[in-house]
N, C-alpha and C positions, 0 to 999 in steps of 0.2 A: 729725774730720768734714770740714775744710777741711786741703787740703792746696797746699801751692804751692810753682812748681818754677822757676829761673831758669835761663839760656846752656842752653836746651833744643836747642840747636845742629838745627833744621828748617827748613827754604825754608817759603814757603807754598806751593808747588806741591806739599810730597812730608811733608805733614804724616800721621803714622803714625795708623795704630787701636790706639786704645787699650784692647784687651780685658781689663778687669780687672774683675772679679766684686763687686770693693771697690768701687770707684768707678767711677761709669756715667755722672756726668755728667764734660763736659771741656770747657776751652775755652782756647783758644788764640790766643798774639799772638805773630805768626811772622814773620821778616825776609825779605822778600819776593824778595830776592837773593843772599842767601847762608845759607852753614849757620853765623851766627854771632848771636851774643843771642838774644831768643826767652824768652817767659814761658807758663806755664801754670797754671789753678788746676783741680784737681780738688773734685769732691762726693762725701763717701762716700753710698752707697746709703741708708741706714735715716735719711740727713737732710735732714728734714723742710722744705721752701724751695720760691720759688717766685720766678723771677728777674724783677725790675721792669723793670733796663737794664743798659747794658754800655755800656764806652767801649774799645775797643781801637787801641790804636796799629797803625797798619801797620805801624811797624818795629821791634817784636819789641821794644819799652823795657818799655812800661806794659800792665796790663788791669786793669780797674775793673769790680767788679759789684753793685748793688744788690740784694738779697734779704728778699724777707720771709721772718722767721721767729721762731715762736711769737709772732705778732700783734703783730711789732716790726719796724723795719726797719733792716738792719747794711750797710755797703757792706763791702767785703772789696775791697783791693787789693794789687797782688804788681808787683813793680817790679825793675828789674832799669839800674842807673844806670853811665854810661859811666867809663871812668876819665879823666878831663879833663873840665873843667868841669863838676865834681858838683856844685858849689853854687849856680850858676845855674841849670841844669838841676832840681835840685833843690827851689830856690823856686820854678821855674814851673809843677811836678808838682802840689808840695801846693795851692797855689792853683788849679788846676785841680780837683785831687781835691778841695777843700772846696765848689767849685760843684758837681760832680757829685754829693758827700752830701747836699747840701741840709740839713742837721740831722742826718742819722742818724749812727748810732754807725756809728765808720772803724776797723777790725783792716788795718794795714796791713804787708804781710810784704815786703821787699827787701835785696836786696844792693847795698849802700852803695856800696863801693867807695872807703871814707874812712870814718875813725875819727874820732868823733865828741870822744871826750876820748884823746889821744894816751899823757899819762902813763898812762890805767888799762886802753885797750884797744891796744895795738899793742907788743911785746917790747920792741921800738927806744925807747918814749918818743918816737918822732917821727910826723909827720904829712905829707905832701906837698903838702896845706892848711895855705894860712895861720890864724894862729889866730884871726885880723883874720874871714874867711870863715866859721871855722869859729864863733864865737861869733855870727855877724850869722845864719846857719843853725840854727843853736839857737833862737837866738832867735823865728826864723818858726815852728821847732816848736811852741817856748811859748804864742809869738800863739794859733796854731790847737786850743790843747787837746789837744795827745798826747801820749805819753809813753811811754819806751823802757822795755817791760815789763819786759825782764830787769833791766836796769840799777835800776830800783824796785826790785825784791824782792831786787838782793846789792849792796847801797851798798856802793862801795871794795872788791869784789871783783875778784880777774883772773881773766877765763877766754878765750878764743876761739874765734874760727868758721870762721877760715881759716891754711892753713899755705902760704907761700910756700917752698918746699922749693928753691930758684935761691936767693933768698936766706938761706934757715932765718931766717925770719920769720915771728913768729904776731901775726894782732891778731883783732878782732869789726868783722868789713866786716856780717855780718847780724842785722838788727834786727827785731824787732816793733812797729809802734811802734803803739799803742791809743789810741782818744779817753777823754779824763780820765773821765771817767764810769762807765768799765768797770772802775774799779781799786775799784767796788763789790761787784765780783761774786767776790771772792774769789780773784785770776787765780793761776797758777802759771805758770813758766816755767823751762824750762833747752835747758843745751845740751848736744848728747848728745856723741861720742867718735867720733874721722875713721875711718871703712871706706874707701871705695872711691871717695873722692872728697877736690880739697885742700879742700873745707869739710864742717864739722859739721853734722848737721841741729839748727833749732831747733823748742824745743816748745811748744806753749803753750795754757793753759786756761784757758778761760772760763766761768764757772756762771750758765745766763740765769734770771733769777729771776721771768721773766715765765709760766712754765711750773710755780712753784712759789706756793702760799701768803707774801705777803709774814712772816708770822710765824715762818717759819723760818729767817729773814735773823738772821747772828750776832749776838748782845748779849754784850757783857762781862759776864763772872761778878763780884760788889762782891766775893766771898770773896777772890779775887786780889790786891783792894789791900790785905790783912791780912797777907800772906804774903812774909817778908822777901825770900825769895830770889828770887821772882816781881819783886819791884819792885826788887832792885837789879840786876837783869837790864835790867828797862824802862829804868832810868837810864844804865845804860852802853850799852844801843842807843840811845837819844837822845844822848848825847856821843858818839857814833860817826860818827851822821847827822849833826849840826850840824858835825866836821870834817872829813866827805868833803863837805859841801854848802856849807860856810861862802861860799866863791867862784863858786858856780854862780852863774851867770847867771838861773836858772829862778825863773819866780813865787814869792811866799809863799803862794798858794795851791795852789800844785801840789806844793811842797816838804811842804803838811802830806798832802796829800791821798796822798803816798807813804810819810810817815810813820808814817800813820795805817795803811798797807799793814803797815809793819816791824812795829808795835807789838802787831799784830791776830795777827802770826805767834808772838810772843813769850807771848803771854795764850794762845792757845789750849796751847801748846807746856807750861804749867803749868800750866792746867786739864787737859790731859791726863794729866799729872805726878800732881797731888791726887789723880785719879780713879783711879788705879792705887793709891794710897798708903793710900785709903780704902778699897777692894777687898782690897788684901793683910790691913791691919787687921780687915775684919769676917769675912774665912777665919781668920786666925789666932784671934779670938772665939770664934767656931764650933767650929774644932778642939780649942781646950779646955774647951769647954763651957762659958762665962762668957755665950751665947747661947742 
């Protein structure tokens, strides 16, 4: 439904029409002089929004927008960060972007341009950020309440989103990052495979539960905690998380509330399991007549 596009390489004199059938709204933060940086976020059609505000940069860094939707209000920002001085630059975005949410829930999509944890995103293990920078950066994340969606849902995973093909280096320059609150909503995230560009796109979902009956919101099955193999699964993704987290810098309440993300995928993943296992059971009943 949101889509967002960074180094849109357009003047703002010779910005393009955008005739796509999909997506009919558009908006644009274009470098007023040259055909270099430049952000954009698209609306698909059938979503349902209604725009409160916008902050757009003149030069093509940032756009910010406020939206209502299903009777809530989300900002959505897309950022697109210089290679030098990303971490100044950086603190004085998100500070900016928390006055402009005012409260609302922040989905915030950019290109980094700097790897946030070096050993798990970047081939090299290195960083061109100090660690010093890089951990005081973290840190302001944590301040503010958000949190690097992908990196929540594949703890101590390697994956990337950029390929330096000069170097043959891969790291994850792009991120999602969400305000904590959204890691209710059952998010999913990945990242898809390089076509026709050196980065991957990334994807990411969010299930607004304001449009739904609170009672369909998940509950854990109690049958799950009976089920041997169900919980020694839970136990080795909790010592999995406690040794990719041991050293993070990140709150203990943001460390559970991603935990709570892993554990939620693990129970459903067995509850699926059972539900198959008791379906095969009551065919095979059936077929021998014992029903």
């Amino acid at each position: 439904m949101i889509a967002m596009f960074q180094e849109t390489h357009f003047k703002s004199s010779s910005i393009p029409q955008c005739n796509n059938r999909y997506y009919v709204s558009w908006f644009h933060s274009p470098n007023p002089t040259s055909k270099s940086r430049g952000v954009s976020i698209a609306l698909h059609k059938p979503f349902r929004h209604s725009v409160l505000s916008s902050d757009i940069d003149p030069n093509g860094r940032f756009l910010f927008l406020k939206l209502s939707v299903d009777k809530s209000i989300i900002t959505v920002a897309n950022v697109y960060f210089p290679n030098q001085g990303q971490v100044s630059f950086g603190t004085r975005l998100l500070r900016r972007l928390t006055r402009f949410a005012d409260g609302s829930s922040v989905i915030l999509g950019e290109d980094f341009n700097m790897v946030l944890d070096p050993a798990l995103d970047a081939s090299s293990g290195k960083s061109s950020v100090s660690s010093v920078a890089l951990r005081q950066f973290k840190s302001e994340i944590s301040r503010l309440r958000l949190v690097d969606l992908w990196r929540v849902l594949h703890p101590g995973v390697r994956d990337y989103s950029f390929h330096s093909q000069i170097h043959n280096r891969y790291c994850r320059l792009d991120l999602l990052l969400i305000s904590q609150k959204l890691l209710e909503s059952n998010p999913q995230c990945s990242i898809d495979t390089f076509l026709w560009s050196d980065h991957a796109p990334i994807y990411g979902l969010l299930t607004s539960y304001t449009s739904h009956p609170r009672s369909s919101s998940w509950r854990l099955n109690d049958n799950l905690l009976n089920d041997t193999v169900c919980l020694a699964e839970v136990r080795k993704a909790i010592e999995e998380f406690d040794l990719n987290h041991r050293t993070n810098p990140t709150s203990l309440p943001l460390k559970w509330e991603a935990l709570k993300c892993v554990l939620r995928g693990v129970f459903i993943s067995h509850g699926s399991r059972l539900k198959r296992e008791r379906s095969h059971k009551l065919t095979t009943l059936f077929s021998e007549g014992l029903l």
